[in-house]
N, C-alpha and C positions, 0 to 999 in steps of 0.2 A: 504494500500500500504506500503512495507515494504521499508526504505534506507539503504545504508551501509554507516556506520563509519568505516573508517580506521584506525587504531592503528598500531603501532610499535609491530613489534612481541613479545618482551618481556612484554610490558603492554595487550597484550590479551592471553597470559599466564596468565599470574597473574588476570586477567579478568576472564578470562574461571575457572583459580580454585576458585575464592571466589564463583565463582555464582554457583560451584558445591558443596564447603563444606556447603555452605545454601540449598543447594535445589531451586538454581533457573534457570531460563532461561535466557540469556545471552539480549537477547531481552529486556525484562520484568525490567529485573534493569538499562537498557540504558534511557528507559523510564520513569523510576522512577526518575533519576537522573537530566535528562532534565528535566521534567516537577519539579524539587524543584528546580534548577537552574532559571526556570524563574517563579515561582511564588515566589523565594527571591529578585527579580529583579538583578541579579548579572549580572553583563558586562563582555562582553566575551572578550578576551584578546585581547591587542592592538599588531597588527604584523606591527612591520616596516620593511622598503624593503631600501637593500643599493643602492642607484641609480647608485653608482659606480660598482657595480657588472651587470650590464644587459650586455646581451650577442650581442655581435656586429652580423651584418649579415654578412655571408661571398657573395664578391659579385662573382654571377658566370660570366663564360668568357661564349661570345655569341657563337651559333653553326655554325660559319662564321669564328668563330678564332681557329676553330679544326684541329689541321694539316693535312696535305692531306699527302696519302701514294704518292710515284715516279711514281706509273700512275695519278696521278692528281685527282683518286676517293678521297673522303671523307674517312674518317675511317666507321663511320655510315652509307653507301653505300653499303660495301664490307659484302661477305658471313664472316658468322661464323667463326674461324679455323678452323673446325673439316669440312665444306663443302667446303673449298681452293678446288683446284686442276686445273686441265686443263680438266674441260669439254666443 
Protein backbone atom coordinates (compact mmCIF):
# COMPACT_ATOMS: atom_id res chain seq x y z
CA UNK A 1 0.00 0.00 0.00
CA UNK A 2 1.49 3.12 -1.07
CA UNK A 3 1.01 6.85 1.25
CA UNK A 4 1.63 10.23 0.38
CA UNK A 5 4.04 12.69 1.83
CA UNK A 6 3.49 16.06 1.30
CA UNK A 7 6.29 18.56 0.78
CA UNK A 8 6.41 22.10 -0.19
CA UNK A 9 6.95 22.55 -3.68
CA UNK A 10 10.20 23.65 -3.62
CA UNK A 11 11.73 20.69 -1.51
CA UNK A 12 10.05 18.10 -4.12
CA UNK A 13 11.83 19.90 -6.77
CA UNK A 14 14.97 19.43 -5.31
CA UNK A 15 13.49 15.81 -4.29
CA UNK A 16 12.44 15.00 -7.71
CA UNK A 17 16.14 16.19 -9.01
CA UNK A 18 18.43 14.34 -6.65
CA UNK A 19 16.59 11.15 -7.20
CA UNK A 20 16.92 11.69 -10.93
CA UNK A 21 20.63 12.65 -11.02
CA UNK A 22 21.04 9.10 -9.04
CA UNK A 23 18.96 7.07 -10.91
CA UNK A 24 16.36 6.64 -8.46
CA UNK A 25 12.73 6.51 -7.66
CA UNK A 26 11.36 9.08 -5.65
CA UNK A 27 9.52 6.35 -3.79
CA UNK A 28 12.42 4.18 -3.19
CA UNK A 29 14.62 6.93 -1.39
CA UNK A 30 11.59 8.11 0.89
CA UNK A 31 11.82 4.63 2.13
CA UNK A 32 15.25 4.56 2.53
CA UNK A 33 15.36 7.56 4.48
CA UNK A 34 12.47 6.46 6.90
CA UNK A 35 13.46 3.32 7.41
CA UNK A 36 17.41 4.89 8.76
CA UNK A 37 15.59 7.58 10.53
CA UNK A 38 14.11 4.93 12.64
CA UNK A 39 16.53 2.30 12.88
CA UNK A 40 18.80 5.40 14.32
CA UNK A 41 16.02 5.99 16.73
CA UNK A 42 15.83 9.70 15.88
CA UNK A 43 12.71 11.62 17.38
CA UNK A 44 10.68 13.26 15.20
CA UNK A 45 10.32 16.90 15.63
CA UNK A 46 8.53 18.45 18.51
CA UNK A 47 5.49 20.99 16.89
CA UNK A 48 4.03 23.38 19.36
CA UNK A 49 0.76 24.98 18.73
CA UNK A 50 0.16 28.72 19.81
CA UNK A 51 -3.18 28.31 21.93
CA UNK A 52 -3.49 31.80 21.27
CA UNK A 53 -3.97 31.58 17.78
CA UNK A 54 -7.07 28.93 17.46
CA UNK A 55 -9.76 30.09 15.53
CA UNK A 56 -12.94 31.29 17.40
CA UNK A 57 -16.31 29.88 15.82
CA UNK A 58 -18.28 32.32 14.24
CA UNK A 59 -21.70 31.82 15.85
CA UNK A 60 -24.58 31.67 13.35
CA UNK A 61 -27.99 33.66 13.63
CA UNK A 62 -30.97 31.12 13.86
CA UNK A 63 -33.37 30.70 10.74
CA UNK A 64 -36.08 32.48 12.82
CA UNK A 65 -33.88 35.64 12.85
CA UNK A 66 -33.91 35.96 8.90
CA UNK A 67 -35.66 38.91 7.98
CA UNK A 68 -38.90 38.41 6.34
CA UNK A 69 -39.60 40.22 3.00
CA UNK A 70 -43.13 43.10 3.38
CA UNK A 71 -45.34 40.09 2.53
CA UNK A 72 -44.40 38.42 5.75
CA UNK A 73 -42.79 35.35 3.55
CA UNK A 74 -39.32 34.38 4.74
CA UNK A 75 -36.50 35.18 2.33
CA UNK A 76 -35.93 31.14 2.09
CA UNK A 77 -39.62 30.61 1.18
CA UNK A 78 -39.62 32.83 -1.90
CA UNK A 79 -38.97 31.60 -5.61
CA UNK A 80 -35.53 32.30 -7.18
CA UNK A 81 -35.07 35.93 -8.81
CA UNK A 82 -34.98 34.60 -12.09
CA UNK A 83 -38.65 32.70 -11.37
CA UNK A 84 -40.34 36.23 -9.45
CA UNK A 85 -43.14 37.20 -11.57
CA UNK A 86 -46.90 37.26 -11.23
CA UNK A 87 -47.89 33.95 -12.01
Amino acid sequence: MSKVIHLPAKAHARAKEFCKQHDMKMSDWVTTLVNEAIDRSVPSPVVTVDEGSTLKKKILSKLSNVPQTADGVPLYEKAPFWKKGNS
